[in-house]
Residue frames relative to the residue before (quaternion, step in Angstrom):
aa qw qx qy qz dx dy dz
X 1.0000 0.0000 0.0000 0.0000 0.00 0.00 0.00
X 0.5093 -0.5873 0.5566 0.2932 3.62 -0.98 1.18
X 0.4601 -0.6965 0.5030 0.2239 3.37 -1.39 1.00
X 0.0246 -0.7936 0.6049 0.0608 4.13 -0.60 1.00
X 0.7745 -0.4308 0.3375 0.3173 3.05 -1.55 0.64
X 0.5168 -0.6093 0.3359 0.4988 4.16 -0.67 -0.17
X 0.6521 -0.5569 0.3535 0.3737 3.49 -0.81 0.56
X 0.1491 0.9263 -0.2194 0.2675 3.35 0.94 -0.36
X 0.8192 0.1794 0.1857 0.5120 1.75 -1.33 -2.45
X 0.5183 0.7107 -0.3251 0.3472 3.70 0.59 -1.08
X 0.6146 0.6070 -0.0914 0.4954 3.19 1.29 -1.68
X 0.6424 0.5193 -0.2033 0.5257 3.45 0.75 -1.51
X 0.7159 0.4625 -0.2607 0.4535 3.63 0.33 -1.20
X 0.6733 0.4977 -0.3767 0.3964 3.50 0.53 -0.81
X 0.6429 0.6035 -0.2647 0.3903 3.57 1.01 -1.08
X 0.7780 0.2296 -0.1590 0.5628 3.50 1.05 -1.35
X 0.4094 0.4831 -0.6038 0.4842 3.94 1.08 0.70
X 0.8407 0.2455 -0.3885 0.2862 3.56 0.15 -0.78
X 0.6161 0.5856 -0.3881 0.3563 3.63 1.35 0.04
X 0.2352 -0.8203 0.4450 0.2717 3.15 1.57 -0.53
X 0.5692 0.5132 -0.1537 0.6238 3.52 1.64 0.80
X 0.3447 -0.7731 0.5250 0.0892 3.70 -0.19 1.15
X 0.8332 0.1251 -0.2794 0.4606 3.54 1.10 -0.91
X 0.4437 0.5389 -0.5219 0.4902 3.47 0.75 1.07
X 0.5271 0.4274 -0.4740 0.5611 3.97 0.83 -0.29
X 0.7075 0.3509 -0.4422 0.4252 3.59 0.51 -0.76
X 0.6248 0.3822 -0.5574 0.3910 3.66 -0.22 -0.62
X 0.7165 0.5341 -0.3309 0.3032 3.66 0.32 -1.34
X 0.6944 0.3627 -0.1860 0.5930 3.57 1.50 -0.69
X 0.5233 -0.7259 0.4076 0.1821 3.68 1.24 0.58
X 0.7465 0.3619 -0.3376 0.4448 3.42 1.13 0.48
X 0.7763 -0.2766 0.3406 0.4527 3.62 -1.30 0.13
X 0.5090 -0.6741 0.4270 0.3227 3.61 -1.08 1.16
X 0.6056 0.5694 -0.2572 0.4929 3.44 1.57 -1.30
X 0.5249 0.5458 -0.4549 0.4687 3.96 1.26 0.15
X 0.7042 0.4094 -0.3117 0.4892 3.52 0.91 -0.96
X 0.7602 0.4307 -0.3759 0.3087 3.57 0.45 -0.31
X 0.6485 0.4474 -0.4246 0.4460 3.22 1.42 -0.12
X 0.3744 0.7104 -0.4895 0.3400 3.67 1.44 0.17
X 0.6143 0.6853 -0.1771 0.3487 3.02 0.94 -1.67
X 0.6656 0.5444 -0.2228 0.4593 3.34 0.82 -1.75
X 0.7887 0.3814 -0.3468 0.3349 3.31 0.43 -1.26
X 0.6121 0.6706 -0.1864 0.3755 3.73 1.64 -0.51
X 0.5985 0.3960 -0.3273 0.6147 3.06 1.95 -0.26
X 0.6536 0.5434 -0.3250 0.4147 3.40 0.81 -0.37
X 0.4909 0.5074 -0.3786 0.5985 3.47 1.28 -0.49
X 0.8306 0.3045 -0.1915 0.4251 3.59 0.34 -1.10
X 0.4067 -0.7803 0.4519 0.1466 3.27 0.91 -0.09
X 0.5136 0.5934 -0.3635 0.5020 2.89 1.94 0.41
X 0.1245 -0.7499 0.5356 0.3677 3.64 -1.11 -0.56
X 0.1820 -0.9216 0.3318 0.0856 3.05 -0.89 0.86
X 0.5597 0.3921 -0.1626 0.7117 3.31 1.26 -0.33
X 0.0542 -0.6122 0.7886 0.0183 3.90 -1.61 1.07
X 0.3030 -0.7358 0.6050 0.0277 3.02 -1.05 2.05
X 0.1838 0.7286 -0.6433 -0.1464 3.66 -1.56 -0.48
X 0.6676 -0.3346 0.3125 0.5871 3.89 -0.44 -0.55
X 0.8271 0.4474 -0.0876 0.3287 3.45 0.64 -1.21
X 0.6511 -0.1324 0.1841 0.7244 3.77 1.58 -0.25
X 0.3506 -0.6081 0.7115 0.0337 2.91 -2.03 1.32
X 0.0931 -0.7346 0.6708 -0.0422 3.75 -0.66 0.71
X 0.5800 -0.5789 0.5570 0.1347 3.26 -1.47 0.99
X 0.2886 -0.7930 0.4774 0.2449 3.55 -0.60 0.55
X 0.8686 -0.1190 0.2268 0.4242 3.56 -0.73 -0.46
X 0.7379 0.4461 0.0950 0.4975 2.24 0.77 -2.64
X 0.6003 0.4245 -0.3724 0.5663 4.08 0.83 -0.78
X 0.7783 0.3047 -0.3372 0.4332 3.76 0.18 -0.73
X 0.4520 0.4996 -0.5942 0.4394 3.71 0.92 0.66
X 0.6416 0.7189 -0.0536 0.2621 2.99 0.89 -1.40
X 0.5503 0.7391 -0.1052 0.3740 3.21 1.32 -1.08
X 0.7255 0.4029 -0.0715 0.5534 2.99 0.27 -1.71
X 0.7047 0.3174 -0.3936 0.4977 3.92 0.48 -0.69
X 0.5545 0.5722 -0.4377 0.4166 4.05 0.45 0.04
X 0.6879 0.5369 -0.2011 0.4450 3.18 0.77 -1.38
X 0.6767 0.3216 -0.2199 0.6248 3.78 0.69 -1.03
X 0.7062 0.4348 -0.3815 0.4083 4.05 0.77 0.32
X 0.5618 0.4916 -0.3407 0.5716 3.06 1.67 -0.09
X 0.6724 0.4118 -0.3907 0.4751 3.63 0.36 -1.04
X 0.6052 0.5092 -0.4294 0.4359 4.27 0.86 -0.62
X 0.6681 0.4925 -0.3773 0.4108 3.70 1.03 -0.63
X 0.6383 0.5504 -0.3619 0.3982 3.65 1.12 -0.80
X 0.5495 0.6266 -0.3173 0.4525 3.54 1.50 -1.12
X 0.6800 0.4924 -0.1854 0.5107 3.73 0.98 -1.32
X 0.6733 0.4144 -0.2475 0.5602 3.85 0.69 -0.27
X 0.6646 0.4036 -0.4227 0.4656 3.52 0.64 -0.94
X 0.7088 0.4153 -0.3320 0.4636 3.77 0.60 -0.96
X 0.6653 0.4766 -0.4349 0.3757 3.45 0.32 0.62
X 0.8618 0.0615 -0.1118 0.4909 3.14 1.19 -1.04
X 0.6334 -0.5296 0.2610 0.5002 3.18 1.63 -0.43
X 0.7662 0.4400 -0.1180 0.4532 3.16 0.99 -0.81
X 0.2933 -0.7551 0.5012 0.3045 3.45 0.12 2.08
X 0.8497 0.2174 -0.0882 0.4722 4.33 -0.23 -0.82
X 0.2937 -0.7380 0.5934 0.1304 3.74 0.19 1.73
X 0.6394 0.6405 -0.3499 0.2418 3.55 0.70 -2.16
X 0.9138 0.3026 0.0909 0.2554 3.45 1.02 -1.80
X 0.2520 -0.8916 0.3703 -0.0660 3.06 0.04 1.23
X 0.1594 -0.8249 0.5258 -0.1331 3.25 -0.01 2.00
X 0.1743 0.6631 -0.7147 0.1382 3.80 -0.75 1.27
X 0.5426 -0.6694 0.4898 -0.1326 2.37 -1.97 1.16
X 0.4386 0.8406 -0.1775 0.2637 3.64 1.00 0.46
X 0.5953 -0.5165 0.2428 0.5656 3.45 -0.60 1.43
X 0.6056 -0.4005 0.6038 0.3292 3.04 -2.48 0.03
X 0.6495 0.5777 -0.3224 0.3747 3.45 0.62 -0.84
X 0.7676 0.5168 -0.1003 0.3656 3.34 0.69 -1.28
X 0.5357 0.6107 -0.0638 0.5797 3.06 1.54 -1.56
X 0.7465 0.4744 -0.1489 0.4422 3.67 0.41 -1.00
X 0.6696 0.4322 -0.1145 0.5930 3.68 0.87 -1.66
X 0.9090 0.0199 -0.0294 0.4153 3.54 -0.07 -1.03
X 0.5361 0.4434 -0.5526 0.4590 4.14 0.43 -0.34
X 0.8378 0.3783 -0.3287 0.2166 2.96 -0.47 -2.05
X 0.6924 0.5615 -0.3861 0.2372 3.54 0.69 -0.03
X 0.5180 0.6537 -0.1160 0.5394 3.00 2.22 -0.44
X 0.6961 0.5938 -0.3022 0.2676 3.21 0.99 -1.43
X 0.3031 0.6053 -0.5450 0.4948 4.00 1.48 -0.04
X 0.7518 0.4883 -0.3961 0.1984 3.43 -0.26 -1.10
X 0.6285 0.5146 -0.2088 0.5446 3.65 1.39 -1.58
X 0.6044 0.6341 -0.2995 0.3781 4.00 1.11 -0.23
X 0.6058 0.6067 -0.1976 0.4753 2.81 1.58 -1.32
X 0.6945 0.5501 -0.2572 0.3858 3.21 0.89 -1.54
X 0.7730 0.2820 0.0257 0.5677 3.16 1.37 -1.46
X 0.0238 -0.7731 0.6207 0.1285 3.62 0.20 0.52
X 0.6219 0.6353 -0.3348 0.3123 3.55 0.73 -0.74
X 0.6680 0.4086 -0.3228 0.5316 3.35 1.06 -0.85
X 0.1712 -0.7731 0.6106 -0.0128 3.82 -1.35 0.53
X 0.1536 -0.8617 0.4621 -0.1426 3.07 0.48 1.95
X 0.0162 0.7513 -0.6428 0.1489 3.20 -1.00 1.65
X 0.4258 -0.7196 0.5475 -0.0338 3.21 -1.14 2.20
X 0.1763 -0.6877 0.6952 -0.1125 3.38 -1.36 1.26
X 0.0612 0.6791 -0.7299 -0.0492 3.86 0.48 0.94
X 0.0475 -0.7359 0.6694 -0.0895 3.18 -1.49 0.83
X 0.1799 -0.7997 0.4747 0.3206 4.10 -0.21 0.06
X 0.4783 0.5831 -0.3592 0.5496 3.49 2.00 -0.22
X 0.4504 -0.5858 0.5970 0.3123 3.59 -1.94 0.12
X 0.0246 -0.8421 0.4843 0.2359 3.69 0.20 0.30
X 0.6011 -0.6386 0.3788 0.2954 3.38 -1.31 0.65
X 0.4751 -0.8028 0.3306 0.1431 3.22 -0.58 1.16
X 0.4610 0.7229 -0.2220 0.4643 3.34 2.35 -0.19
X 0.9034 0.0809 -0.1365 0.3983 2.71 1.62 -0.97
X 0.4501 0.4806 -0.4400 0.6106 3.21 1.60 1.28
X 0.8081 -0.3498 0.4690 0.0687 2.51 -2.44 0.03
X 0.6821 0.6124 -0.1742 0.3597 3.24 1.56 -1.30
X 0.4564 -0.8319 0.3155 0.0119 3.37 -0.92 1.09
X 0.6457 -0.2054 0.0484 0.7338 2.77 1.52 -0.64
X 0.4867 -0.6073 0.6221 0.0861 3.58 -1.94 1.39
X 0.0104 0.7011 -0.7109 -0.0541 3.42 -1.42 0.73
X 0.1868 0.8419 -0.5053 0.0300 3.25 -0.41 0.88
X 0.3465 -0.6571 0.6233 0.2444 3.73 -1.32 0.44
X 0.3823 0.6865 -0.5500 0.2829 3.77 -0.63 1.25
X 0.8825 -0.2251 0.3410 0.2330 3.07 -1.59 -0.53
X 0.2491 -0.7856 0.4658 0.3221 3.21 1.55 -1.02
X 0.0300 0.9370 -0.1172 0.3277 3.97 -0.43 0.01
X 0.6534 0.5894 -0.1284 0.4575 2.85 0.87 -2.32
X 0.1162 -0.6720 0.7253 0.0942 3.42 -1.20 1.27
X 0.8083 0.2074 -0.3393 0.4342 3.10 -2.25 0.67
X 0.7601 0.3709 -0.3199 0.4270 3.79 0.58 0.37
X 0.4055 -0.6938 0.4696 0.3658 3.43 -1.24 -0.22
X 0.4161 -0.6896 0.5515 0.2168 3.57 -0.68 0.94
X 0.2808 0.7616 -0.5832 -0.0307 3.29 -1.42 -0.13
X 0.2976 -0.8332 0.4613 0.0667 3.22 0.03 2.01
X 0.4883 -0.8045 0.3363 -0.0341 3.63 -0.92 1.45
X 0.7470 0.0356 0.2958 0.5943 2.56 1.19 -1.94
X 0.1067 -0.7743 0.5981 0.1772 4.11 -0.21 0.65
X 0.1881 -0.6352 0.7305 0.1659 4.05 -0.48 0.59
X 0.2019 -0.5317 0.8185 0.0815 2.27 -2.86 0.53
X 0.6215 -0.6149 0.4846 0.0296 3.04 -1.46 1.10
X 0.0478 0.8988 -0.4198 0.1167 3.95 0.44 1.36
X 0.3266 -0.7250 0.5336 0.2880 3.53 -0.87 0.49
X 0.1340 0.8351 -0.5296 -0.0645 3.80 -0.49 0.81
X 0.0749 -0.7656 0.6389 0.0021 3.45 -0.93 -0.23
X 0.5569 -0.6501 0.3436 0.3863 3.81 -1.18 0.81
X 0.5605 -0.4350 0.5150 0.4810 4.10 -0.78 -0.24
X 0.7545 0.3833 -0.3497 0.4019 3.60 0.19 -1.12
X 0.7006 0.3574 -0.4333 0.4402 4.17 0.96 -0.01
X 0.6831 0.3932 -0.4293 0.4409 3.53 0.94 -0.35
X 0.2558 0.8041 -0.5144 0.1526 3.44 0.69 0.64
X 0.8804 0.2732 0.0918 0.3767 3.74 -0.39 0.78
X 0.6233 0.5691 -0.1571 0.5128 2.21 2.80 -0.26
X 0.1186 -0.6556 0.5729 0.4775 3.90 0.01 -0.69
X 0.3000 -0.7902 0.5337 0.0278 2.77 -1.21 1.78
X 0.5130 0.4337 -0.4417 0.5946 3.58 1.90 0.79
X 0.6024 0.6479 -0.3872 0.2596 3.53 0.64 0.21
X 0.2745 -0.7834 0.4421 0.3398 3.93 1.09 0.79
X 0.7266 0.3340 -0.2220 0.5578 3.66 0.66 -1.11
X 0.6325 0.1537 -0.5354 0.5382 3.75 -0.24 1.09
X 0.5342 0.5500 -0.4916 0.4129 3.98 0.69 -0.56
X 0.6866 0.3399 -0.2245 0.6021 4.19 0.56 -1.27
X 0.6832 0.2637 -0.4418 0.5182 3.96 -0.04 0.78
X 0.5468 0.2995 -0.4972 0.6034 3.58 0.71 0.93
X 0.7857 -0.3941 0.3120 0.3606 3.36 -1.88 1.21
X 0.1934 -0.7770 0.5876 0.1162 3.56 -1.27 0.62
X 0.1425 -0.6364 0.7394 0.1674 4.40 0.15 0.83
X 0.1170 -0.8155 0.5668 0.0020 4.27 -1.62 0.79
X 0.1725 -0.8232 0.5365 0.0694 3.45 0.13 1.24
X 0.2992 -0.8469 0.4353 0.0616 3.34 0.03 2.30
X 0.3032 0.6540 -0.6330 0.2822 3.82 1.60 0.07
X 0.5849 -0.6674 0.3565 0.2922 3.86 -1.16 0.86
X 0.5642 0.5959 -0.3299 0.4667 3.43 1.65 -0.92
X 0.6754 0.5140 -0.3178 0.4227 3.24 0.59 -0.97
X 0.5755 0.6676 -0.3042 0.3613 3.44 0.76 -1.12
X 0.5794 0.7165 -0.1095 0.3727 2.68 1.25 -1.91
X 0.6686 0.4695 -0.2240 0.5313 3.69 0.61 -2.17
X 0.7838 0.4668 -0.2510 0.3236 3.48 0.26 -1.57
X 0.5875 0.5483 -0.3965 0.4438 3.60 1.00 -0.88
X 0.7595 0.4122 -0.2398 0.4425 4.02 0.89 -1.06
X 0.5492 0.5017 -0.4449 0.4987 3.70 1.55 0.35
X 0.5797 0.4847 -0.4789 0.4469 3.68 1.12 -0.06
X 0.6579 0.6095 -0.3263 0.2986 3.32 0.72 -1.49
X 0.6176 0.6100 -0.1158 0.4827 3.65 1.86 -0.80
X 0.7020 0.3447 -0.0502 0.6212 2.81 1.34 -0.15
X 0.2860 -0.8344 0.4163 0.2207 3.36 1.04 -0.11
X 0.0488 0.8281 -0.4227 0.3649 2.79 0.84 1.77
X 0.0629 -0.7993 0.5400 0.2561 4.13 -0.43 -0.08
X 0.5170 -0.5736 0.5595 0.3012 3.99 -0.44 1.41
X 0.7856 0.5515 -0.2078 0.1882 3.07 0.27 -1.67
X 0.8807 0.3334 -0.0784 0.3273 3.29 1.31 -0.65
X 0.4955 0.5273 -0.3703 0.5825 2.63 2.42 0.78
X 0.5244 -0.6823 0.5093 0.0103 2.78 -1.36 1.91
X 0.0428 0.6678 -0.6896 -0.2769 4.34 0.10 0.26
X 0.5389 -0.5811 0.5908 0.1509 2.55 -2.43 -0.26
X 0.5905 0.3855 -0.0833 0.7041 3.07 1.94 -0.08
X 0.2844 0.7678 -0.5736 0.0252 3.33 -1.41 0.22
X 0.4196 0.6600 -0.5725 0.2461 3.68 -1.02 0.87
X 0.6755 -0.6276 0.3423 0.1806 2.91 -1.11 0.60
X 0.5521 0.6502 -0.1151 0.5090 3.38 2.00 -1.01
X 0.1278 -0.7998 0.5346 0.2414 4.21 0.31 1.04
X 0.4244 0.7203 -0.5004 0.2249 3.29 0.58 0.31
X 0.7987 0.1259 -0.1038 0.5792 3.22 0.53 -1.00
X 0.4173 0.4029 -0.5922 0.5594 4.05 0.41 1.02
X 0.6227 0.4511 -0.4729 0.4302 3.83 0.20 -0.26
X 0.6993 0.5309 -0.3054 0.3685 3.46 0.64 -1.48
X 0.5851 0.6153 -0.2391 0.4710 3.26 1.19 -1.38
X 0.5599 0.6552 -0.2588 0.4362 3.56 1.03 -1.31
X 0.7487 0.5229 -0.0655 0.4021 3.17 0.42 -1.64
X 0.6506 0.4936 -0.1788 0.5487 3.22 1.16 -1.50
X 0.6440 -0.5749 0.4188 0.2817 3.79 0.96 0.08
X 0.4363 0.8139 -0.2544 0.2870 3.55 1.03 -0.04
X 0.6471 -0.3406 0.2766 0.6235 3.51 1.43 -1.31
X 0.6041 -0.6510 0.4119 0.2039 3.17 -1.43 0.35
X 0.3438 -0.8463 0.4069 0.0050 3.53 -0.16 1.22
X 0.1253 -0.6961 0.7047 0.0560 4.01 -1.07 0.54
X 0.2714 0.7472 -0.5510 0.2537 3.28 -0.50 1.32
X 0.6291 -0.5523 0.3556 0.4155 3.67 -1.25 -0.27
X 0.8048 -0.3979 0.3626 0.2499 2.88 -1.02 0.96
X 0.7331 0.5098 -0.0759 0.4437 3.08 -0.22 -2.11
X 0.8343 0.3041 -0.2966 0.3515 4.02 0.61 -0.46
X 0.6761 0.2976 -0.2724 0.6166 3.26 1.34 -0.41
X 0.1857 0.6739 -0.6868 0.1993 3.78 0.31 1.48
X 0.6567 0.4478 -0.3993 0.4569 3.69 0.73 -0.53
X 0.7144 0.4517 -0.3592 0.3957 3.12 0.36 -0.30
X 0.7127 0.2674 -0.3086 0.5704 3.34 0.40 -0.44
X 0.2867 0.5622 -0.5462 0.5508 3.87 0.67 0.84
X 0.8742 0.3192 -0.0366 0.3641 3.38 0.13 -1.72
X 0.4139 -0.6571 0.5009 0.3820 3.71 1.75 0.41
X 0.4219 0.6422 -0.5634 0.3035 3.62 0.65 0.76
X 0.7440 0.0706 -0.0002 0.6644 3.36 0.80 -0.43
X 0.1266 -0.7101 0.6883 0.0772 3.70 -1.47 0.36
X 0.4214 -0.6479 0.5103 0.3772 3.30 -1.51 0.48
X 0.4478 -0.5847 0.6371 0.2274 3.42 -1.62 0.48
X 0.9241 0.2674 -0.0537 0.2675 3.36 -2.26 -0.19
X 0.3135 -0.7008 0.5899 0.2501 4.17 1.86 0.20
X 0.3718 0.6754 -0.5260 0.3591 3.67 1.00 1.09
X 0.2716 0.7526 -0.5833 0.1400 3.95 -0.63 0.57
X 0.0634 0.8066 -0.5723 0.1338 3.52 -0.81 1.17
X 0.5469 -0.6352 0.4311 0.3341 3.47 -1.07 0.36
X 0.6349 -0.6199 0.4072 0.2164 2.93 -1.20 1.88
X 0.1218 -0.5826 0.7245 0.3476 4.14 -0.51 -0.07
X 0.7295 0.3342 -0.4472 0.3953 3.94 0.29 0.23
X 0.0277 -0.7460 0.6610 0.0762 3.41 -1.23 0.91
X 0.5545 -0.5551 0.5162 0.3434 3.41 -1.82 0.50
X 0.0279 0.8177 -0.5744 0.0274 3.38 -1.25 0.69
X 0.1542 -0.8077 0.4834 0.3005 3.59 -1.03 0.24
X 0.1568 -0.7666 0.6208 0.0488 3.88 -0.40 0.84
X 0.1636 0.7162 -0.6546 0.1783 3.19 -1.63 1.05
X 0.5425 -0.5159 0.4994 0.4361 3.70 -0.80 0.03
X 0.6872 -0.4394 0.4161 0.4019 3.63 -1.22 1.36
X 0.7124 0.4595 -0.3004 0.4371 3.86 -0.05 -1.69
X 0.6158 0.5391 -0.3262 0.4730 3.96 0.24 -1.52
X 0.7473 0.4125 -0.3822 0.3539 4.26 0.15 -0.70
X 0.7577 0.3736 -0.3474 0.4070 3.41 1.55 -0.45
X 0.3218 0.7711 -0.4984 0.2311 3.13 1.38 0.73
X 0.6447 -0.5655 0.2716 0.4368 3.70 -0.85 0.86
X 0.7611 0.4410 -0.1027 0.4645 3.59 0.83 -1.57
X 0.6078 0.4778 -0.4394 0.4574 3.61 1.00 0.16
X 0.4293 0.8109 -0.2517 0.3079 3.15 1.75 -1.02
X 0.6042 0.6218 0.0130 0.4982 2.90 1.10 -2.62
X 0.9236 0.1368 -0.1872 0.3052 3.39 0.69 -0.97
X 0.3238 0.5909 -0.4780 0.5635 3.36 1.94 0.78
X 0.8129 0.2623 -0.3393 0.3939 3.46 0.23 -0.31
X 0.6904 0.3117 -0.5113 0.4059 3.04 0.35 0.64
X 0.6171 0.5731 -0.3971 0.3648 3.45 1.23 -0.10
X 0.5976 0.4494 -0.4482 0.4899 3.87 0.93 -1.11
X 0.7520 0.3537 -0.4584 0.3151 4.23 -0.02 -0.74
X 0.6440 0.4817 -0.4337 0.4065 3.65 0.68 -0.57
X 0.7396 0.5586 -0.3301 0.1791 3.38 0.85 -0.28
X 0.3577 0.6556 -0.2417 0.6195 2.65 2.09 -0.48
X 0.7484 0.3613 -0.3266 0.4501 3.61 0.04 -1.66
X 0.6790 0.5134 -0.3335 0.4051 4.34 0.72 0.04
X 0.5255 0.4461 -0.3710 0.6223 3.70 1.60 -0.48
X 0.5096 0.6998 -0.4999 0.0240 3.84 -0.11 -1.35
X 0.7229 0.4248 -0.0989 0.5359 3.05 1.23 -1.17
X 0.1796 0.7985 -0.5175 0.2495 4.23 0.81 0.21
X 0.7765 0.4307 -0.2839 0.3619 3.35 0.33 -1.65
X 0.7758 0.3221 -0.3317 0.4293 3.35 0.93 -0.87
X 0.5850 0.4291 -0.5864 0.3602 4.11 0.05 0.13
């Protein structure tokens, strides 16, 4: 066999030949622009060729790269053909998940260094979405999602059961009794308009002998992103899952209110087509995701 350059770099080149753009191969290739140019380097130097003419303003293909091109491209798409028919899975390398903003934001993306480490090989690219997208017509590999469960034409595979907490920052429940429902409901109220929730929160007044009807929030949406922040930021008190405001209430950023905990009607789950779970790199990335998640809740009940 004739001696070729490292896949790689090969890799690298193909991305920023067809973007014509060094920091678009990188976003598209999920690494550091200064990763793709030193790919490059090592590919002209192997080849002794140059291929790419740089300036501030645009990178252009030389001669030699736009000979080049076309025979990468039709060697890359022949390698995906040759892998997919073996195992299914047109792009082993990359790993495509889908997964709320909420979730994705608060608790993977801080983690996700760890599953890299293990795997450097795999290159994991996030789609927060608040929808399930359809797996017929995308790229995506595997779905995390916080719901109802449900999901037709896929396999489910529930992760995590949540519980439903009252929090609120330290600096508003100052001075308050934060077990006292009637001073807790005469302090600002942030409302997570998702209907379940609505639902949980509407039968903790009625328990209390509360009236839904006559509490005004200051907040509303459906998205825990910003009602947490807002939370946090001191604003009002907040009914939400558990599972997202563990850091915070780790960090005495928030506390829970009212010794109030119920089952979430949302759970965490991972969903994919049947074929897609025995893929090698989802495999790789359920097991390390279902124990760490677990091994990060264990301790909820008591902060």
């Amino acid at each position: 066999m004739k001696y070729l350059p490292p896949l790689k770099s090969l890799q690298f080149f193909l991305a920023a030949g067809q973007s014509k753009n060094f920091k678009q191969a990188a976003e598209r290739l999920n690494v550091t622009q200064a990763a793709v140019s030193q790919q490059i380097r090592l590919l002209e130097d192997n080849l002794q060729s140059k291929l790419f003419e740089r300036s501030n303003k645009q990178t252009m293909l030389t001669e030699k790269g736009r000979t080049l091109l076309p025979f990468i491209q039709r060697a890359f798409e022949e390698f995906s053909c040759g892998i997919q028919s073996v195992t299914g899975d047109p792009n082993p390398q990359v790993l495509r998940i889908s997964t709320v903003h909420s979730f994705s934001s608060l608790w993977l993306i801080p983690r996700l260094v760890e599953f890299q480490k293990l795997h450097p090989e795999i290159m994991v690219q996030l789609a927060p979405s608040s929808e399930l997208i359809d797996f017929k017509q995308s790229s995506i590999d595997l779905a995390i999602r916080m719901g109802l469960g449900g999901y037709s034409e896929v396999i489910q595979k529930k992760i995590y059961d949540d519980n439903l907490i009252f929090v609120a920052s330290p600096k508003l429940v100052a001075g308050t009794n934060k077990d006292n429902p009637e001073q807790v409901f005469n302090l600002p109220w942030i409302e997570d308009t998702s209907p379940d929730i609505q639902e949980k929160f509407k039968y903790y007044c009625k328990s209390v002998n509360l009236k839904y009807e006559t509490l005004v929030p200051v907040l509303q949406s459906n998205d825990a992103l910003p009602l947490i922040d807002s939370a946090v930021q001191g604003r009002g008190f907040l009914l939400v899952n558990s599972s997202l405001v563990m850091e915070y209430l780790r960090a005495g950023l928030l506390v829970k209110l009212l010794n109030y905990s119920s089952k979430s009607p949302y759970s965490l789950y991972l969903v994919a087509p049947e074929q897609q779970f025995s893929w090698n790199k989802v495999k790789l990335f359920e097991d390390w995701l279902v124990p760490k998640l677990r091994e990060s809740f264990s301790d909820l009940d008591v902060l």
